[in-house]
N, C-alpha and C positions, 0 to 999 in steps of 0.2 A: 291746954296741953299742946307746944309744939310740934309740928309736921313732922313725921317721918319718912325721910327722903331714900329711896334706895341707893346705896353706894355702887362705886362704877364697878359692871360687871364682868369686864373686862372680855367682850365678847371674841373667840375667834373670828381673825379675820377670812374675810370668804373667800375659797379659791375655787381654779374651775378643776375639772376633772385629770386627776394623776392617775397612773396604771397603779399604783399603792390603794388599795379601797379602805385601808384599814386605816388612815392617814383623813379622810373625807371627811372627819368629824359632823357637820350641820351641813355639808352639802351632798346632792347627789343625792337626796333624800324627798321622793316623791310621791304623793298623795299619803302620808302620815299620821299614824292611828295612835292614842298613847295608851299604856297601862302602866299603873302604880304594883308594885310588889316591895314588902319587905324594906321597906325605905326608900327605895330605889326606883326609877321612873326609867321605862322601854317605850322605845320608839317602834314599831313597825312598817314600813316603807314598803314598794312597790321594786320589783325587779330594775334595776341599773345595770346600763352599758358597761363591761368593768368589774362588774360584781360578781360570785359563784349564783348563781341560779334557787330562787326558793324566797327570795322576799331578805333585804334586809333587818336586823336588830341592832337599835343603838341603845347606850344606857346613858345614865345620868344619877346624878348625884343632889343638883340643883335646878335642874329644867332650863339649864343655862346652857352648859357645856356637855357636849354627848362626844361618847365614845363609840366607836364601830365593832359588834361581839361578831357577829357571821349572820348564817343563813337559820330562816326557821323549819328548810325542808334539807336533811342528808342529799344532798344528789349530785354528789362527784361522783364522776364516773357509774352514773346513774341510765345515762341514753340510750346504752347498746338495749338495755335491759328494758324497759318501755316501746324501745322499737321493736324487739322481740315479743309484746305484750306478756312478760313476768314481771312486771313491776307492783303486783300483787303483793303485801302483807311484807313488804320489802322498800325500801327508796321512800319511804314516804306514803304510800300504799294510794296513789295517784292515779292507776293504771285507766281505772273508767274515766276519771277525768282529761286523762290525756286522750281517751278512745274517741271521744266526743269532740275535743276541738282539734284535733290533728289535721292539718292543712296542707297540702302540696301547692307547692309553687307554679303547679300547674291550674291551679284554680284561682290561684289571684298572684297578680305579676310581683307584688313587694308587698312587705311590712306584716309577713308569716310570724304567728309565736309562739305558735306549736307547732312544731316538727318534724316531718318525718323521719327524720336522723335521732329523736329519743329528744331532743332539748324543746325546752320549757318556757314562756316567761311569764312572770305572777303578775296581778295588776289588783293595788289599792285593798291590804288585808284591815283586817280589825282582829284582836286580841283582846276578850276577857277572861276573869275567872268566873270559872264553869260552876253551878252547885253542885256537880259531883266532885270538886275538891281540885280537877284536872282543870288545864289552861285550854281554853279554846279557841280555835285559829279562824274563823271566819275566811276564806280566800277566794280567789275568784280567777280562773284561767280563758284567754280567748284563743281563738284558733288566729286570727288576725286582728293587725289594727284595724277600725272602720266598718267592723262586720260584727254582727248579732251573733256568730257562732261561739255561744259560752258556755260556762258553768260555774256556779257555784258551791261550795263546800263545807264539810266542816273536819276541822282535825284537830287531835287532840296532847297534849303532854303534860307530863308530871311538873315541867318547870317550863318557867316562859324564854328559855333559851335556845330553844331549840328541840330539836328529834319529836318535831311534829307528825303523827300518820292519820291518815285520814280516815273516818268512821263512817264517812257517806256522803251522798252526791244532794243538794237540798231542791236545788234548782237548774235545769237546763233549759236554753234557749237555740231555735237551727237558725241556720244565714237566711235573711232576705227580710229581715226587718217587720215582718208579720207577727211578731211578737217583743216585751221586752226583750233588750239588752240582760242577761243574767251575770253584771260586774257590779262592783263598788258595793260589797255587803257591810251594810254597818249594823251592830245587836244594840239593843235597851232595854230595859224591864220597867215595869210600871205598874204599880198596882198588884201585884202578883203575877204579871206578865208577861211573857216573853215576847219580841218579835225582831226581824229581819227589816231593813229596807235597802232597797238595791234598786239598780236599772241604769240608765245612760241614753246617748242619746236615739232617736226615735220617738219610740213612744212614751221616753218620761222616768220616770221614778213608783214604783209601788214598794206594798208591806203587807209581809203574811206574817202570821202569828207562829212561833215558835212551840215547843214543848221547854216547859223550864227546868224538867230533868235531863232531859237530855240534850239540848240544845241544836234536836233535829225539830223537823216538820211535826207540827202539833197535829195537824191532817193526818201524815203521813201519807201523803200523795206523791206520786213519781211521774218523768214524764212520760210513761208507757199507762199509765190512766188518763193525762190529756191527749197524748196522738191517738189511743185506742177510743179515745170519747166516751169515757167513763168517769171523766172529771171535765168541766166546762172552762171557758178561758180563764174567767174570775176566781175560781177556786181553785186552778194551779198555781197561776200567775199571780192572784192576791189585787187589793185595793189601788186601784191608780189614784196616785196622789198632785203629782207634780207633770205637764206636759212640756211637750221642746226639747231644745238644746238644752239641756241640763244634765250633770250628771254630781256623784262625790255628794250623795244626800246622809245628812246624817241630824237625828232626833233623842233630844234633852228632855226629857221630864222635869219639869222643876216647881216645888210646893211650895207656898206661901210666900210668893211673890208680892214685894210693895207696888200696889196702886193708889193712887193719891184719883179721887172721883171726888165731885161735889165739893171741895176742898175737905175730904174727909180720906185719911189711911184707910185701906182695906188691902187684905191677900188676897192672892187669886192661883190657883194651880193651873197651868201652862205644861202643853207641849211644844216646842219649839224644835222647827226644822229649818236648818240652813245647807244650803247646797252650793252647787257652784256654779254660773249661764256660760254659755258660749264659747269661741273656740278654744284650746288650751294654750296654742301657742302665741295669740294676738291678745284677745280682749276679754279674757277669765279675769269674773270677777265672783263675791260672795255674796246669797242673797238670803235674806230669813220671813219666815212669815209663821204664825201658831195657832196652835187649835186646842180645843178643850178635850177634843177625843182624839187615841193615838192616829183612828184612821183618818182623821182631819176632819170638813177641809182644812186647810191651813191655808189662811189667809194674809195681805198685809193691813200697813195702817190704814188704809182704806178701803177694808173690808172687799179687795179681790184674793181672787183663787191663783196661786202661785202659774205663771208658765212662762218661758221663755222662748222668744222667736225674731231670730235674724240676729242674735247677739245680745240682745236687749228684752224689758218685760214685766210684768209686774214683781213683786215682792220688794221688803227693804234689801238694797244696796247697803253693808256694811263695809266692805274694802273692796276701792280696783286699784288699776293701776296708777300711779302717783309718785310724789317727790319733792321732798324738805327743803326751802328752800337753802340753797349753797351745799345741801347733801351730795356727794358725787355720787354714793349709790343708790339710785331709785329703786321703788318698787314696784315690780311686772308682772301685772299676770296671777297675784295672790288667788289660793282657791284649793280647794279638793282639802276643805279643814275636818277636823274631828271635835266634838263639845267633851271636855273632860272637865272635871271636878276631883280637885285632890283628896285626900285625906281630912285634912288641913281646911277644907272647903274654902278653899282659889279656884273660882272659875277661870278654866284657861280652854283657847281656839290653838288645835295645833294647825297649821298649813305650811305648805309648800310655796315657794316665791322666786320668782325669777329676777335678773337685772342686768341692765345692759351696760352698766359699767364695763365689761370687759371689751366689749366691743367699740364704746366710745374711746378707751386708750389704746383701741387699736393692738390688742392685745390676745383677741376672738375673733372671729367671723361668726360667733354663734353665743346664744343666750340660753341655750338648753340647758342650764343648768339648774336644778331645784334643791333653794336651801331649805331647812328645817326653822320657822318661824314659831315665836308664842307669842300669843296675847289676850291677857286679863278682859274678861266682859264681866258687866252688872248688868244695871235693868235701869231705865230710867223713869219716871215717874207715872208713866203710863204703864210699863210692865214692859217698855221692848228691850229683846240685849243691843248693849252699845258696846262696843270692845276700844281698847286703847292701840291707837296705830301702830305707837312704837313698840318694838322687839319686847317680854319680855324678861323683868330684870330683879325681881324678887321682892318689887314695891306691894304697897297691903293697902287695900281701899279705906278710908275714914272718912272723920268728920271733916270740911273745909270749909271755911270762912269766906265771905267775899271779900273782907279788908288782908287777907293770905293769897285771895288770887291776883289781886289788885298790885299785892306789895313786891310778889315775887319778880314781876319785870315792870312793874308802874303801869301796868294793865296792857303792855304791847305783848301781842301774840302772830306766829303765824298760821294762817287759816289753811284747809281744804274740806273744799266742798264739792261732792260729788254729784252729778246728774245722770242722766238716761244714756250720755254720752260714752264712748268707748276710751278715748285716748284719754293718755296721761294726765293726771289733773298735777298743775305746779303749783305751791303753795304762796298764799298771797299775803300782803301786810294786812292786820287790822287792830285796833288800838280800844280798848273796852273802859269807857272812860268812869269817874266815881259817880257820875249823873244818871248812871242806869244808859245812857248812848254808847251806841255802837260807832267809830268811823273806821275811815281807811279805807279796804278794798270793796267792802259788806257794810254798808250801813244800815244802820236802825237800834236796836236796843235791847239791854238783858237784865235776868235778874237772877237773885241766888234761895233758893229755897229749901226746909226741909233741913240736912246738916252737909249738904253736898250735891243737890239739884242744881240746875241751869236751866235759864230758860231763854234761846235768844230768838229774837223775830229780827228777820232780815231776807228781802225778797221776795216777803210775799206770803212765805211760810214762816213756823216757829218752829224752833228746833229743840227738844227736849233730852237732855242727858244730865252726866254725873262732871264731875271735876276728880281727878285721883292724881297724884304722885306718880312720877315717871322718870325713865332715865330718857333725856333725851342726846340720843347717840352722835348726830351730828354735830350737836354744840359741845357732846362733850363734858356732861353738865346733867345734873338733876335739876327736875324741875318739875310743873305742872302740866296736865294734859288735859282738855275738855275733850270730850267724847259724847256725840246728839246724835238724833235720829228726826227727820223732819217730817212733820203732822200730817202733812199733806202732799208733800213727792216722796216720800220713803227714803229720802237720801241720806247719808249720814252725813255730817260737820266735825271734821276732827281738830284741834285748836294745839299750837306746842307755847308755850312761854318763851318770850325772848328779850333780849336786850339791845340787838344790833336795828333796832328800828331808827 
């Protein structure tokens, strides 16, 4: 049966920020949560310069092309009312959230987000459906950038568009870094499970257990039972999972995963948690590591414990920063993704991605702009996810031939391969010849196994992934995409087809 190649999806082009918010289609769209409803695919984003206050929502039709609907919290002309403390059962019913991180600029000189004038800013929500039938808002407010002073939430609606109010406060954290960060809540269920993971950076990333009726604290603990020391650090604050610079943690259940052992197929049920290392605005990159129990450890390929420090760390490195060659727009800074699984079951990474295109046409002085990225993962023959670089495009993973990878550019490819390092990796030549040899920029040697396996050794390591169909944007052009994870540095190998060799 012939390839099935995705058609061009003719993606908006990117632009940087207009005073029009509703015009921002995929940009401007930062730390990025998905939910499926009724055909239809929602974005939920983190508060934007530009934006009315409360988290934006975008839709989609094809996980392509998004549209700008509003905010998920009412709060126009919401401030006086909060500064006043009536924002009770009203605006969103935020009030204790707001009580909690509210910050004067006299406490810290810049980068306030709660404030004392009633305004707001939301940071990195999640959106499911609830088993009460209601939408559930997961959100998370700081009183400033850089500081522990949070909270976490939950709020509820009858539709995932909006006129969220809030049911209760799950987790708070004070300033001074003696405890988690209380931001970046993402939910999952497992097993008849519920649970939370959240944190940033400091002390890391934890996970408390949820109630699955209510999508409160299964405990029911608050934090007048940890300051009063009637609950202990661990059973406020939950499992430490992840240490360091890390933040944007989010955890996939996934059953009956192919592993190829002993040259014999077996499943395996996986937890997998991918997060994001290091600073947001230089060297954000995405790292994943699994475990068999929700509360881990979660480890990588080489059986370490997830932690990041000085920018860098253990876990696989799935995407940093990088660039196709002849592509004029790089990718910067990918990271703060979400693990979603459609309907349809497409495994898709949503993330946020920055690029300095605008700045190189001298067109910026600034790269702050975060678009709305997707990309397809599977698993590769050991059970790791491997994700497809490119954006994105509505292509479906199958069987592939190695006389189909060979054929599509005579075996020339362009490589990137990632390491421990921070800057931009630029893609290099290499040519995969019908001898099982590798030459070009990476030599040594591959093979094709299973109906879609790779297997290439080069460097020292092997690198194990799939082969899928891909739209490759730069060329312009469908074609094939190798996507690995290597045995022994955790790095990923991501490969495009080409012809201009």
């Amino acid at each position: 049966m012939a390839l099935k190649y995705p058609r061009n999806p003719r993606f908006n082009p990117l632009q940087m920020r207009t005073p029009d918010c509703a015009s921002w289609q995929e940009g401007c769209a930062h730390d990025p949560s998905l939910l499926e409803w009724e055909g239809k695919y929602y974005a939920f984003s983190t508060d934007t310069f530009g934006a009315p206050s409360g988290y934006q929502i975008r839709v989609s039709d094809d996980l392509i092309h998004w549209e700008y609907l509003g905010s998920a919290f009412d709060l126009e002309g919401a401030a006086p009312q909060y500064r006043a403390g009536k924002g009770r059962g009203q605006c969103g019913n935020l009030q204790d959230a707001y009580d909690w991180c509210v910050t004067s600029t006299r406490e810290v000189g810049y980068g306030v987000c709660t404030r004392t004038d009633g305004s707001m800013a939301f940071w990195a929500p999640h959106c499911v459906r609830g088993t009460d039938g209601k939408f559930w808002l997961y959100f998370c407010l700081t009183g400033y950038f850089g500081g522990s002073k949070s909270c976490i939430g939950l709020a509820k609606s009858d539709t995932p568009t909006g006129g969220f109010q809030c049911v209760g406060l799950i987790l708070q954290t004070p300033p001074g870094w003696r405890t988690p960060n209380a931001i970046d809540p993402q939910f999952f269920t497992a097993e008849g499970r519920s649970f939370l993971i959240y944190g940033s950076y400091g002390l890391g990333l934890y996970l408390i257990e949820l109630d699955p009726a209510t999508g409160l604290r299964k405990d029911g603990l608050t934090y007048a039972d940890f300051s009063e020391k009637r609950a202990s650090f661990s059973e406020y604050y939950g499992t430490h999972l992840v240490s360091g610079s890390v933040e944007g943690g989010v955890i996939s259940y996934e059953k009956g995963v192919p592993v190829l052992q002993n040259g014999k197929w077996t499943k395996k049920n996986y937890y997998y948690l991918m997060c994001s290392y290091g600073s947001l605005s230089s060297v954000y990159n995405m790292r994943c590591g699994r475990s068999e129990r929700p509360e881990g450890p979660y480890v990588d390929v080489n059986g370490n414990e997830l932690v990041c420090s000085t920018d860098i760390g253990t876990g696989n490195k799935m995407l940093g920063s990088f660039r196709w060659e002849d592509d004029p727009v790089d990718a910067f800074c990918p990271g703060h993704n979400d693990m979603f699984t459609t309907s349809r079951g497409v495994h898709l990474i949503s993330y946020h991605c920055r690029t300095n295109y605008f700045i190189e046409k001298a067109l910026s002085r600034s790269n702050n702009f975060h678009y709305l990225y997707l990309g397809q993962y599977t698993f590769n023959s050991d059970g790791w996810p491997v994700m497809n670089a490119n954006r994105y495009a509505g292509e479906e993973i199958q069987p592939v031939t190695a006389e189909e990878l060979l054929n599509i550019s005579a075996g020339k490819f362009e490589a990137v391969l990632f390491t421990q390092g921070t800057s931009t990796v630029e893609a290099k030549r290499v040519v995969l010849h019908a001898d099982g040899t590798l030459d070009g920029a990476f030599k040594g040697s591959w093979k094709m196994y299973g109906d879609r396996y790779i297997s290439i050794e080069t460097g020292g390591d092997t690198y194990l992934g799939v082969v899928m169909p891909a739209w490759l944007n730069a060329q312009n052009a469908a074609g094939l995409t190798v996507t690995a994870m290597g045995k022994t540095t955790g790095m990923a190998l991501h490969m495009n087809s080409t012809n201009r060799i």
